[in-house]
N, C-alpha and C positions, 0 to 999 in steps of 0.2 A: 641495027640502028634505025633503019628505015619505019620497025613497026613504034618507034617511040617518036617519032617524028611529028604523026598528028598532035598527042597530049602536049609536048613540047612547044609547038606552035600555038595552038590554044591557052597554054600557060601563059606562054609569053605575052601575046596578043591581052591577055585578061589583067596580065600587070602592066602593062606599057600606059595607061593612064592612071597610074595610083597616081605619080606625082601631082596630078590635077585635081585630086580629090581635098585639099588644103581648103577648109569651110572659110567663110567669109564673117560669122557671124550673122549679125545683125545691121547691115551699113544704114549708116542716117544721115540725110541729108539736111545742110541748112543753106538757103538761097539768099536772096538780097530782096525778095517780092514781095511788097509792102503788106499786102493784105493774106499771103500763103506763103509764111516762111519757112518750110518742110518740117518735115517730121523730128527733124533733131532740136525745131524750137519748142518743140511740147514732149521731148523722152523723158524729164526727171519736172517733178511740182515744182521745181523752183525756178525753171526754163517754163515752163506753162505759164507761171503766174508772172514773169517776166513779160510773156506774150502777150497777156491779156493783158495785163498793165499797160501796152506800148501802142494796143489798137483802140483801147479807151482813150487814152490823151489822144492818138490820134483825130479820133470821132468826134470827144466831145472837148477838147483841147484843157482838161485838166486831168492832175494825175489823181489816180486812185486810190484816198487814203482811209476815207470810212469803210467800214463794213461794208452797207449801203454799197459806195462805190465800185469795191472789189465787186461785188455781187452780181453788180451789172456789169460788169468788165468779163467776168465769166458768163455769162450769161449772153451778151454781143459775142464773146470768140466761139462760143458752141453755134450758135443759131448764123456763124458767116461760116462756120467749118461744116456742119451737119444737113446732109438733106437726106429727108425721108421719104420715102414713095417713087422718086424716080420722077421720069420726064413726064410721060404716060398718065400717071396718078394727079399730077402737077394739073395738067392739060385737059384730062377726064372731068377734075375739080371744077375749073373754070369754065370750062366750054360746055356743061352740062350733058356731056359726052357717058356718062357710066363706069364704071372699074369694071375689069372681069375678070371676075374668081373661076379659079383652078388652073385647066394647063392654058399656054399661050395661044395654040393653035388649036385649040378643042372648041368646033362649032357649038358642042351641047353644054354648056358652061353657061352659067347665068350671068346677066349684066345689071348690077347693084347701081343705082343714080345716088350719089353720094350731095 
């Protein structure tokens, strides 16, 4: 009995967390935050355009019924949800500071004035 002891203990040990392996999916959250109201206000186009719908009247205090309207209702929730380049890119742009392409810490890396 003794030489089945180690397999048995390792057995054990390797099933005594199944029960926690119960996947979660995909969880979505939706907040009360006027201007980011989580990811579960934008999971299905008909929540998105809800969203965009509700930060256009917000902004421009009508609601969105032309094309036109819609357009830029999409258009304001991309460009308040979306940033590109990072802080760095942001601050480089401005301050006429340069980008630097390749690795982070690579002194021999060139610096692009953008």
């Amino acid at each position: 009995m003794k030489k089945y002891r180690g397999p048995l203990l390792a057995l054990a040990f390797a099933l005594l967390p199944a029960p926690a392996w119960a996947g979660v999916g995909d969880p979505q959250v939706r907040t009360d935050h006027p201007w980011y109201p989580g990811e579960l206000a934008c999971s299905t186009f008909e929540r998105l355009f809800a969203t965009q719908a509700e930060l256009y009247k917000r902004v421009v205090g009508v609601k969105p019924t032309t094309d036109e309207q819609k357009a830029l209702a999409a258009w304001l929730w991309r460009n308040t949800h979306y940033r590109a380049g990072g802080r760095d890119a942001l601050r480089s742009r401005f301050l006429g500071k340069g980008v630097r392409l390749g690795r982070r810490n690579n002194p021999a890396s060139r610096v692009v004035n953008v």
